[in-house]
N, C-alpha and C positions, 0 to 999 in steps of 0.2 A: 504494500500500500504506500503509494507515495506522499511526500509531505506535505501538510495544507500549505495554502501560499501564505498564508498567516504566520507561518514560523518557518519556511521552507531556506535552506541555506542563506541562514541571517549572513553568512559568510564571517571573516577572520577579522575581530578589532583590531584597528589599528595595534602596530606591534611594539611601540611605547605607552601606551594604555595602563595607565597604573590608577589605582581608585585605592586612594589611602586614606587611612582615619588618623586619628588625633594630632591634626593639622602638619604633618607630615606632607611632605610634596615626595616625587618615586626617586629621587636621589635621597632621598634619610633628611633632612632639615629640621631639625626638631622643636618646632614653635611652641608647642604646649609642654612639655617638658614636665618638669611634678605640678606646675599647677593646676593639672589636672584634681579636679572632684569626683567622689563616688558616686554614680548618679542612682534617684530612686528607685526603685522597682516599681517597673512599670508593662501594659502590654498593648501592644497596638493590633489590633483588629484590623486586616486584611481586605479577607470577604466573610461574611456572615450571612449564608444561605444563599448564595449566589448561585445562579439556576444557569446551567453552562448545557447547552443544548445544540441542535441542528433541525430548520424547518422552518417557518414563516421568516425568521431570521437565521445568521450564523455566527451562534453563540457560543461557539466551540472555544472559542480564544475571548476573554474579557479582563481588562485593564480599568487597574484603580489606583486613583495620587492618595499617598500616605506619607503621614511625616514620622520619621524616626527620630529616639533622643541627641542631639547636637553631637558632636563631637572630641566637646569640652568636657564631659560628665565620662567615668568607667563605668563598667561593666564584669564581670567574675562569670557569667554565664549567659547564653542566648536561647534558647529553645523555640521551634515552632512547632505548634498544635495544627493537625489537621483532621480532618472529617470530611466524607463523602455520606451524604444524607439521599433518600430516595422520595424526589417531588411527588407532587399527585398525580398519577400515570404511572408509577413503578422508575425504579432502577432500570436505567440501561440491560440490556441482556447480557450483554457483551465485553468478555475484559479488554480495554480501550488504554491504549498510550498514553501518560499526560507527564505533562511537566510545571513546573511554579518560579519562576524565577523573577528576576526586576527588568526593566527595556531602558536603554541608553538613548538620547536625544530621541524619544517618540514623535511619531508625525513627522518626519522631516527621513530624505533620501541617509543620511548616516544610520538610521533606526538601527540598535543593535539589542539581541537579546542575549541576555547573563543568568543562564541556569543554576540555581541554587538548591532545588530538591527534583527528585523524578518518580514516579509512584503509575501503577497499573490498578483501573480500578477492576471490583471485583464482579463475575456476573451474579445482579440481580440484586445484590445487598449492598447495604454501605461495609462502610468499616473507618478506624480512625488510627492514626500514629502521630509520633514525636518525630523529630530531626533535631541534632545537636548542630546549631547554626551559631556558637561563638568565633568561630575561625573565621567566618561572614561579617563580623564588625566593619570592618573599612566600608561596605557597602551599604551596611545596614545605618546611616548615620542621612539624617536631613527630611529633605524632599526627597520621596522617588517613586518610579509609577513599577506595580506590581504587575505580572498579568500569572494568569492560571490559562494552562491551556488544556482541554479532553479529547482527543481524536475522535469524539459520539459523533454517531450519525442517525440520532432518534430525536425526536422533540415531542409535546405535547400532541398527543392523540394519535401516535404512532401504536401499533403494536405490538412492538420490545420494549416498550417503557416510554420515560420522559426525560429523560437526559439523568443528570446528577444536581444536587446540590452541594455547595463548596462552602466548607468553612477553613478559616486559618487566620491563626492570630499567632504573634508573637512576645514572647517575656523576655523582659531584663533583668537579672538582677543586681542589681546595684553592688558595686565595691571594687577592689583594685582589680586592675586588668588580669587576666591568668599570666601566669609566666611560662615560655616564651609568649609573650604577646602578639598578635596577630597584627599584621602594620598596611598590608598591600594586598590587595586580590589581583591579580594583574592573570585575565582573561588570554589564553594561547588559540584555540579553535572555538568559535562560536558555536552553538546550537546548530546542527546540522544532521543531516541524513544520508546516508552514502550507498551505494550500491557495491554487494560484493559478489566475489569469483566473475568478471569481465574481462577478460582478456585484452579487449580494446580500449578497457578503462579502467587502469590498476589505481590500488587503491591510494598511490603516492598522490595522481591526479588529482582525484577528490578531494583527498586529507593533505594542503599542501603544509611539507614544513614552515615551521614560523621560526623569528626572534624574537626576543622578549628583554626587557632591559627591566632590570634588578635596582634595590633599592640598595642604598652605600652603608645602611648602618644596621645590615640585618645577621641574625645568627640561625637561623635557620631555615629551610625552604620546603614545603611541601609540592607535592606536582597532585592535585585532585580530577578525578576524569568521573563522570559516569559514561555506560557503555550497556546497550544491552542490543540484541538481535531478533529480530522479527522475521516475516514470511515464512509459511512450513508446508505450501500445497505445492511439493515437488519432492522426487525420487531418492533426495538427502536428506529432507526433511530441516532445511537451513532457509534462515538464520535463526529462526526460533528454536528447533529442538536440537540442536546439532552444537556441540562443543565443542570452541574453537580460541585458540593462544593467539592474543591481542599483545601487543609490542611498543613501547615507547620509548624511544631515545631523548636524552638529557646530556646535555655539554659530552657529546660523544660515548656516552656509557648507556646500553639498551637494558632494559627489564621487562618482563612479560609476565603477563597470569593468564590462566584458563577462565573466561567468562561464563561462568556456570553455578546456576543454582540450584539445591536438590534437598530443600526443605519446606518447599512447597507445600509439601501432607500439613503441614505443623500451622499453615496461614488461620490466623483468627480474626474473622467477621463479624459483623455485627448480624447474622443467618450462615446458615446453610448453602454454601454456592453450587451452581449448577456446573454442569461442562468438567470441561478439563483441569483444574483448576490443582489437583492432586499432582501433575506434572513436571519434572524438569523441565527447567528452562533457560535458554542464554542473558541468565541477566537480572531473571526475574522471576517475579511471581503474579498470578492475577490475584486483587485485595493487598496487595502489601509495598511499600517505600521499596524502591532500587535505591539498593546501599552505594555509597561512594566509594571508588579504589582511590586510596589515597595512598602515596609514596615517598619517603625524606629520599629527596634529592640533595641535601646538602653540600657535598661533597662532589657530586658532578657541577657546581656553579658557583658562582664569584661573585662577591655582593658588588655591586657597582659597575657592573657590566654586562654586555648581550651576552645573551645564551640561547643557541639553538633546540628546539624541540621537532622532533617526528614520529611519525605514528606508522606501525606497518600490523597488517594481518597474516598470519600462519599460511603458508599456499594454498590456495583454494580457487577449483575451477566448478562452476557452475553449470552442469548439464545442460543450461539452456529449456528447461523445460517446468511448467505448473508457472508457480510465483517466483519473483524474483527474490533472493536474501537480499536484503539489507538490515542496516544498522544507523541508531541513534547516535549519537556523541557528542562529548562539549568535555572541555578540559581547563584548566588555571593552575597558576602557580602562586601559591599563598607563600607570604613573607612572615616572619616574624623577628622581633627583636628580643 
């Protein structure tokens, strides 16, 4: 299934793209320094039953301005709460792709979107979870516009339901920052969707290497990616049910994982789901959060200067035949001091 035009290859932010908090600019300058304050504990509400649908409109993708606590105030912990609720007309049938993240300069040709959680809903039922979004301070600070996106193709008076309703809020808790401190989110591969096993379209093409320029007064660096695989009506049964070693290189040093999950049985809904739901899957589960791969790169990179990043996939040739595999992806490199 290909991707809506609503989030369809946001394409690569700029490759000095640094979004840093506590007045911090991406070379290290450190404005706020201890006078920084603990800031209260507080929680900003998202969406609060947001009806994310497909039909007289397409509500699949919906953006809202939020303001997060300043800059000047810490934090010791971020947490975001989420919940998929079933409108009147039922729950979606269907476990559906979605993603939550914030959109860079909205409304205007730069429009970029910055994936911060990814979650598959469940069929038929809701369900809820946590995400540990402290490493997300640098972004989570000001004015910024949210969007929630569900790949549903149901709306009111369909019969597979009525789309989903969307809840997410998130908490601060007020006190010193954690230590290492999280200083930069600095965005490598945007929100995108790739085609795999094409011979006349390897996946270098797609996924082009980036540079990334480092903050000067950092000690540690994480590389975070999510990843997971879709289509499975062909003879491999790829990219959803098929397991397959994903690759990232960092300042010359490559690391890989097998993108596979196989705890599916174990998913807790808010019911009983229908379908396949008991299955392995590349990535994922239907009803449950896709976890982040996250990686210390520390040691392949240099605080105060570019650093190459590339992405490659295990070989893989695609019969050509049923659906095509493809895959989700979005990647950053989180700084800390």
């Amino acid at each position: 299934m290909p991707m809506p035009s609503s989030l369809l290859r946001f394409g690569v932010l700029p490759l000095a793209l640094a979004l840093a908090s506590c007045g911090d600019d991406p070379k290290g300058d450190d404005t706020a320094g201890d006078d920084r304050l603990p800031g209260e504990d507080a929680t900003v509400v998202v969406f609060d039953g947001e009806h994310v649908y497909f039909g007289d409109q397409d509500r699949r993708s919906v953006d809202v301005e939020v303001e997060f606590p300043a800059e000047d105030v810490t934090f010791e912990q971020i947490t975001g709460r989420f919940a998929l609720r079933c409108p009147d007309g039922g729950c979606d049938w269907w476990d559906r792709y979605a993603t939550f993240g914030l959109v860079l300069d909205p409304g205007t040709e730069a429009e970029r979107y910055v994936e911060l959680d990814r979650f598959i809903t469940a069929y038929r039922v809701g369900f809820s979870w946590q995400a540990d979004l402290t490493d997300l301070r640098p972004v989570l600070t000001g004015a910024q516009t949210m969007r929630v996106f569900i790949d549903t193709w149901v709306g009111p008076g369909h019969e597979n339901g009525s789309g989903w309703l969307v809840d997410a809020a998130i908490d601060f808790v007020g006190g010193p920052p954690p230590s290492p401190e999280p200083i930069a989110n600095l965005p490598v591969w945007g929100h995108q969707s790739w085609n795999a096993g094409l011979e006349d379209n390897p996946v270098e093409v797609q996924v082009v290497p980036q540079q990334v320029e480092l903050p000067a007064d950092l000690s540690q660096v994480t590389f975070r990616s999510f990843i997971s695989g879709h289509g499975w009506n062909n003879g491999q049964n790829c990219a959803e049910f098929c397991a397959k070693e994903h690759f990232y290189t960092v300042g010359g040093v490559e690391f890989g994982r097998e993108v596979w999950r196989e705890d599916c049985a174990e998913t807790v809904t808010d019911g009983t789901q229908q379908g396949t739901w008991t299955y392995s899957r590349a990535g994922w589960c239907p009803g449950a959060q896709v976890f982040p791969w996250d990686t210390d790169v520390t040691a392949q990179v240099q605080a105060g200067s570019s650093t190459e990043l590339s992405y490659r996939l295990e070989d893989f040739d695609w019969w050509g035949d049923g659906d095509q595999p493809y895959y989700y992806m979005s990647g950053m490199l989180i700084a800390y001091r």
